[in-house]
N, C-alpha and C positions, 0 to 999 in steps of 0.2 A: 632501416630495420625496425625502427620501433615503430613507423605507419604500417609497414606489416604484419609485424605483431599485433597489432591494433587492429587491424581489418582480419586476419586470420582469427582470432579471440570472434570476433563478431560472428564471420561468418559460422564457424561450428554453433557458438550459442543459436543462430538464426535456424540451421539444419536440424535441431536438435529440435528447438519448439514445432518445428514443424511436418518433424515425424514423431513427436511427444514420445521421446528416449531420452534416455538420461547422458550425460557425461561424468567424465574427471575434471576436477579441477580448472579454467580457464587460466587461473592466477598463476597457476606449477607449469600447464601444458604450456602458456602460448609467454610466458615471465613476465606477465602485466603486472605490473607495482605501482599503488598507491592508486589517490579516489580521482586523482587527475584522469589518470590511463584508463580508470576503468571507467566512469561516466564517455570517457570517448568512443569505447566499444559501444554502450549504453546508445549513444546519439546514433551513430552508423545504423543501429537496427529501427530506430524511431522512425528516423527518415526513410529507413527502407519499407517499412510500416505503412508511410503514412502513403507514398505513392502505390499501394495496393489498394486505396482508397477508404482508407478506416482513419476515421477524425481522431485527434485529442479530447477529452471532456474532462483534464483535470490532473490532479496529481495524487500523489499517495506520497505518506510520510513511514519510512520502516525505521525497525528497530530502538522504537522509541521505550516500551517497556522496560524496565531492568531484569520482567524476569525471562523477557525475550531475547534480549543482549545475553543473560547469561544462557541460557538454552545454548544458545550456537556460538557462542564465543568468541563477541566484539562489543566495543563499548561505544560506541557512536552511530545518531541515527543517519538515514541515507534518505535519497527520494526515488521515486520513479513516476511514469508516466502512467495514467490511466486514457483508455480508447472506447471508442464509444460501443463497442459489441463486447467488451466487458461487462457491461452496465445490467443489475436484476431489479427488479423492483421485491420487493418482500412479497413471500409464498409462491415464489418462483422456484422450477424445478431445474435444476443442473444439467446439464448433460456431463458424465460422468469421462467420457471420452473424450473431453477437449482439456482433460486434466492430466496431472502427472502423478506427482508425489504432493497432493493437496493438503494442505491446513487450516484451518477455520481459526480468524481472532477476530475479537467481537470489539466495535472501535464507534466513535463519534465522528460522523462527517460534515463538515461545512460549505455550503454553498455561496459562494461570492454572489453577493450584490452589485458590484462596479471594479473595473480594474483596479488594481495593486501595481502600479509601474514607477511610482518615484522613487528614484536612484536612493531616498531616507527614507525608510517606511517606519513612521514611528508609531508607538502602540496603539495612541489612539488613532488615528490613519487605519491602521490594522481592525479598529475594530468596528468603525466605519464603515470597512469592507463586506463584512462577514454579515448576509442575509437573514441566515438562520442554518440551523445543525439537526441531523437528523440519526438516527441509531442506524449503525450500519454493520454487515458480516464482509469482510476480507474472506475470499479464500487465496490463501498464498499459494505459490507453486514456484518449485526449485527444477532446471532439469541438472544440476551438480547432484552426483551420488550421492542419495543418504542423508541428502540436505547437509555434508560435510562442507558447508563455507567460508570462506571467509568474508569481511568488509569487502575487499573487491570484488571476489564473485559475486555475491549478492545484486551490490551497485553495476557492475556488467550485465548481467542477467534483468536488466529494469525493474531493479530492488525485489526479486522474486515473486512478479505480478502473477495473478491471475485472472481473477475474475472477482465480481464484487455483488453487494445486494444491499441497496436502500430502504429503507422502513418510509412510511407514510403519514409521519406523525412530524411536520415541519416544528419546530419553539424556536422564538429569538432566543441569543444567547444570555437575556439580563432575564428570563425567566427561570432558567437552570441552573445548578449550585455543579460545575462540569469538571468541578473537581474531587468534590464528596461524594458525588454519584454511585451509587456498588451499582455493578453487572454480574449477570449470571447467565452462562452460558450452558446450553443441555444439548447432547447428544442421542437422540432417540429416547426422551424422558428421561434422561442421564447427567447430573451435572458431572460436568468433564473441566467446566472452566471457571473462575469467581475473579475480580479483580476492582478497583473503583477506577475512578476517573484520575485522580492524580498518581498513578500508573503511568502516565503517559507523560512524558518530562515536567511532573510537576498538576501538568492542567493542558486537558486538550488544547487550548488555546497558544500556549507558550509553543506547541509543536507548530499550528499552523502557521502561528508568526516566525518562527526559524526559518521555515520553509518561502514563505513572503519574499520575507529578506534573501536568502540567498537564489532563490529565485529571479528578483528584480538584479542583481548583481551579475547573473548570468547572463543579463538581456532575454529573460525567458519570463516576463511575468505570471502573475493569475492573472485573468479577466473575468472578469462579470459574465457570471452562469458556471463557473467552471465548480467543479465538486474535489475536497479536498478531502481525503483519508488521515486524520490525521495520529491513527498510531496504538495498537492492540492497550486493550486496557488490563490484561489479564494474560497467562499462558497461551499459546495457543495448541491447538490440538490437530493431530492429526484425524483425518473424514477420509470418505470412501464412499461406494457406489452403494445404495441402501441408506445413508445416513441423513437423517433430519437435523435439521441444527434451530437451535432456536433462541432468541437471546433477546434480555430482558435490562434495560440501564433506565433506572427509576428517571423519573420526570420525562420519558419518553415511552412511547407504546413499542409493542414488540417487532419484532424484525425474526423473518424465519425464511427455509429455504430446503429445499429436499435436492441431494443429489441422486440420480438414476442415468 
């Protein structure tokens, strides 16, 4: 029963993305409990993913904010997978229809320079790894109602991926203070969003090395070239069809995106 619960959980989330409708709850409907169960749902739809021929390019780090945690109401971050037709480069336009219930949060992304695969992955190891960081826009996307989730659903749903948008301005990481950083995020000339860099447990960095680690533990490393999301620095907002976004994290250039 619970391998079916587990493939049943999957399969609706999989229907769901792919007639972009929403559902109930996976957690209530199909009684997946805890981040075990529900990363298994997670894996089911990756592989189902990946043989439609859409590669891996990385991971994403959620709910690392605290004021993201309290928004939706859990207190521990998740991961998920990032694919490579997610990927924007900055002043890129959206398409608006491959979206659902979108949210825009404005994050630091890291690009691996060399794998991260020893079973200890110690800091400095971790920091050895990391190429350079670049300013980046998440747009999240839920297809659970209302974005009403839990920790599981989220992590079932592949941490509420959607689509993503890189900026062009590469810095090593000993050039940026990626912790004191402030961000500002504007909605059609609008700021919608503000936060800094240790927003995100602490120090972007401390997110991607959780991630490292429990990555290498999975038998699922980083490797060298992979892009790493690691974790809203501020609220996030919800966006929509017409909206520009635009976001600004000092000692990096800007990073913007139009959805239509």
């Amino acid at each position: 029963m619970k391998n079916e619960r587990i493939e049943l959980a999957a399969s609706a989330l999989w229907e769901a993305r792919q007639t972009r409708t929403t559902i109930a709850r996976i957690s209530e409907t199909f009684n997946i409990e805890g981040v075990d169960e529900a990363y298994a749902v997670a894996e089911i739809n990756t592989h189902a993913t990946l043989v439609t021929g859409r590669r891996i390019v990385g991971n994403k780090i959620g709910l690392t904010s605290k004021a993201v945690q309290q928004q939706l109401g859990v207190d521990q971050p998740d991961f998920g997978v990032l694919f490579d037709d997610m990927e924007f480069l900055t002043g890129a336009v959206l398409p608006a229809d491959h979206l659902i219930q979108p949210k825009a949060e404005a994050e630091i992304a890291f690009i691996l320079g060399r794998d991260l695969d020893e079973d200890v992955i110690s800091w400095g190891r971790f920091l050895q790894g990391i190429e350079y960081a670049l300013p980046a826009i998440e747009i999240v996307d839920s297809v659970i109602e209302d974005w009403k989730i839990t920790l599981v659903d989220t992590i079932a749903d592949n941490a509420s991926s959607g689509v993503f948008v890189l900026g062009d301005t590469p810095r090593r990481i000993s050039d940026i203070d990626l912790a004191g950083c402030p961000m500002r995020c504007t909605a059609n000339g609008v700021l919608v969003s503000e936060g800094i860099g240790s927003a995100c447990l602490g120090n972007p960095l401390y997110a991607a090395w959780w991630l490292a680690k429990v990555l290498a533990k999975r038998d699922q490393p980083l490797r060298a070239g992979d892009v790493v999301l690691s974790g809203a620095l501020g609220p996030m907002v919800a966006v929509s069809k017409g909206t520009e976004i635009d976001v600004r994290i000092d000692g990096f250039g800007p990073v913007s995106c139009r959805i239509v």
